[in-house]
Structures are given as C-alpha cells and as structure tokens.
C-alpha positions in Angstrom: -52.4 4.3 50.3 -51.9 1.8 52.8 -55.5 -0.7 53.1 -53.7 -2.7 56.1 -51.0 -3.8 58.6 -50.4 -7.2 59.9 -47.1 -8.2 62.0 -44.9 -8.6 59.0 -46.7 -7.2 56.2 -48.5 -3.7 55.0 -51.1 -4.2 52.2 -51.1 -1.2 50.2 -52.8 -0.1 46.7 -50.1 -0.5 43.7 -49.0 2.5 42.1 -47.6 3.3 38.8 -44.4 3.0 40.3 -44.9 -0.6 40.8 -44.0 -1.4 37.2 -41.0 -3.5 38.0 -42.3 -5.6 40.7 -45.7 -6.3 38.9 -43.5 -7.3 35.6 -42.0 -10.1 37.5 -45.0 -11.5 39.5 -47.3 -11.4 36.6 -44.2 -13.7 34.7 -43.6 -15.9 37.6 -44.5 -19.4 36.9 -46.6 -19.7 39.3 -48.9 -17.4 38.2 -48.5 -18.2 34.6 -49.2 -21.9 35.4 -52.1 -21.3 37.8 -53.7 -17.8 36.8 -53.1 -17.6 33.1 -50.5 -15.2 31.0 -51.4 -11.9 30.9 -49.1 -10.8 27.9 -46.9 -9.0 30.2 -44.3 -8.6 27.6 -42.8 -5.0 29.3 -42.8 -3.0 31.6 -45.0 -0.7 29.4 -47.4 -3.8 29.9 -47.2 -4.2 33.3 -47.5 -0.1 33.6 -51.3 -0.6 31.7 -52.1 -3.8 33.7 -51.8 -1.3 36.8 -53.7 1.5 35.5 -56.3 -0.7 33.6 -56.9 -3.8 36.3 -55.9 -2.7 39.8 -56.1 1.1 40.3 -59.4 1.3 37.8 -61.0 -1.6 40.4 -59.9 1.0 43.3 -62.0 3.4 41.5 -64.8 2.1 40.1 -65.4 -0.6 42.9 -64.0 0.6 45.9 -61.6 -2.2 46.6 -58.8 -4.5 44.5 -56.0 -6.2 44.5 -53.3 -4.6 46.8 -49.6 -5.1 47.1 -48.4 -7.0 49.7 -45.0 -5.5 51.6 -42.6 -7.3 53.9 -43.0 -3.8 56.4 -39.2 -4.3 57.5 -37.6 -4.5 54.2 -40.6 -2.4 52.2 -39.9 -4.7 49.5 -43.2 -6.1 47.3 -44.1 -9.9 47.3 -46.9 -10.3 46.2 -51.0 -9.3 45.9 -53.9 -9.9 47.9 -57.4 -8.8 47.3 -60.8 -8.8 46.1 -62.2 -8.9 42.0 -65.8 -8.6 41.1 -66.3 -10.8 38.3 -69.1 -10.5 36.2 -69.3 -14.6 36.4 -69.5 -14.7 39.6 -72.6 -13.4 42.6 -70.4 -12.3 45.1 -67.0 -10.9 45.2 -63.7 -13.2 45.5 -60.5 -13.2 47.4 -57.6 -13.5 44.8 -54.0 -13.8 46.1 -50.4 -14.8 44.1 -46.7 -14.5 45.7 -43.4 -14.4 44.2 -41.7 -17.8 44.3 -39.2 -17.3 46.8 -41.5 -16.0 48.9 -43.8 -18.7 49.0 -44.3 -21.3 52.2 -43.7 -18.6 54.7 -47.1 -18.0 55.4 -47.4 -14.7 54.4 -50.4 -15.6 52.1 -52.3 -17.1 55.0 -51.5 -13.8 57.4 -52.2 -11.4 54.1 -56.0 -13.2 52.9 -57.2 -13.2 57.0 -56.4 -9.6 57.3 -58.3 -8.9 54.1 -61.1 -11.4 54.8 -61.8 -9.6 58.2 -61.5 -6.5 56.6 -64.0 -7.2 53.5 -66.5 -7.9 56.7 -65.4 -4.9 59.0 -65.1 -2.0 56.4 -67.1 -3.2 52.8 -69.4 -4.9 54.5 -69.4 -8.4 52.6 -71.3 -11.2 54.0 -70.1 -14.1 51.7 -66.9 -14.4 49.8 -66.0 -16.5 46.9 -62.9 -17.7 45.5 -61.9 -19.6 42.7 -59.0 -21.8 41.7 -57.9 -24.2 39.3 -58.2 -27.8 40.0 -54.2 -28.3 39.5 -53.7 -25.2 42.1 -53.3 -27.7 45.7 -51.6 -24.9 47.5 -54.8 -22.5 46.9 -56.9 -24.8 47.6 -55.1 -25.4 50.8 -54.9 -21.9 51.7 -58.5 -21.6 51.2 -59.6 -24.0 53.3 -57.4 -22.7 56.2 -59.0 -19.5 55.8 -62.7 -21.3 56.3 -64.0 -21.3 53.0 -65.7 -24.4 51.3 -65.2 -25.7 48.0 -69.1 -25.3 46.6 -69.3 -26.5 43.1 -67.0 -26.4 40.3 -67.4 -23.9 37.4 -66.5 -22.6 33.9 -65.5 -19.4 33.8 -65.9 -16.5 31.5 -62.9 -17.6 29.3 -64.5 -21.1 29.2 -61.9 -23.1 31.9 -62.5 -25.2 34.5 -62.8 -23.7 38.0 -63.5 -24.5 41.8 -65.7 -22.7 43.1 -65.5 -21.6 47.1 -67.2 -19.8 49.2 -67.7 -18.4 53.0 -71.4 -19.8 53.0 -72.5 -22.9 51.4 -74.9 -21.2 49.3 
C-alpha cells in the first residue's frame, strides 16, 4: 500500500516480496556500522524481519517503517518511518539508504514527507529520533529536518544514544 508520493520517490509498506531488497540494506555497512546487525544471514531472515518488525508495526501500531521507491525506475532504496520504542515517550523518525544511493537527497525529501504526514494524518505533536554519536550524516539530516539534539541516552540494549526531538521537552 502506498503511505506517500513526493517528486521522486513513493513510500510504500514492504511486503514479503521485499525479501531481496531488505537482505541487502539490512547488510549494508552503513547500517551495520550505524544501526547494529540484525543477523540477517538469508533471505529466510530478511523474510521474518519483514513479517516480525515492519508489517507487525503496521498492525499493531498503525504506522512503520516504509520502503522508499525511486517512482521512475520502481526500484527500492531504502526505508523511512516511524518506531515506537518502549525507551522512548514519543515516537521516532528512523531512516537508512543503500550506499549508492546516499547524498542525493532522497533521505531529506523522504523524512519531510513523513514528518508532515505523522502531523497531518497520526496526529503526532513531538517526534523523537535517535542516532549514534559516530552517525554525522544523521545527525545532519536531522537537524535539516528541524529537530534538536535534547540529551543523550542509553538505550534498551545499553548503548550510547542522541537523543532529538521536535520540541525541546
């Protein structure tokens, strides 16, 4: 189900379908490096991380982590969305892109559209994010998209964090 269009991108919800393209982002250095390793070591694994992560957030919370599209080619490049952490008050904005995607600014044009839709159609009022303190171009991209960096924080699986948010709470 498509969530959202922008001028080069669709954001959609992942499917099973999806198994490929979610083997090699959750692999990509980048996100090993800045977002952790999930054990990803198939596609059978990436097949559960769909079912079990994203389309069980869709369910149970309403919202997730989509796919991003390039709409002219329909290929994936990456994933934009909201989590609700147990960690954390309010909901954040989570993003990752495939390496040769990045510096294009199709992370910038994905996390608007989805921060002025989390305020249009689910109705948050603040929005957190986190990042790791080694992660510059998150923290960049954050800032362009108006958040503040808050505090720092441990999270759940007892590492260091940056905490941001739309409010200075």
């Amino acid at each position: 189900m498509v969530i959202l269009k922008t001028e080069r991108l669709t954001i959609e919800e992942a499917k099973i379908d999806d198994t490929a393209f979610f083997f090699e982002l959750l692999n990509s250095p980048n996100w090993i490096e800045y977002i952790g390793d999930r054990g990803i070591e198939t596609e059978a694994d990436a097949r559960s991380y769909i079912e079990n992560s994203l389309i069980r957030s869709y369910q149970k919370n309403g919202y997730g982590l989509y796919k991003v599209v390039l709409t002219e080619s329909n290929e994936p490049i990456g994933l934009c969305g909201f989590l609700k952490r147990d960690y954390l008050d309010y909901e954040d904005i989570g993003f990752a892109i495939l390496p040769q995607y990045e510096r294009k600014g199709y992370m910038y044009e994905a996390s608007l559209a989805m921060m002025k839709h989390c305020k249009s159609e689910l109705g948050f009022n603040t929005v957190y994010a986190i990042t790791t303190t080694k992660n510059i171009g998150s923290q960049k991209l954050l800032v362009k998209l108006g958040l503040v960096h808050i505090k720092d924080i441990t999270s759940d699986k007892n590492e260091s964090l940056m905490l941001y948010s739309t409010t200075s709470n």
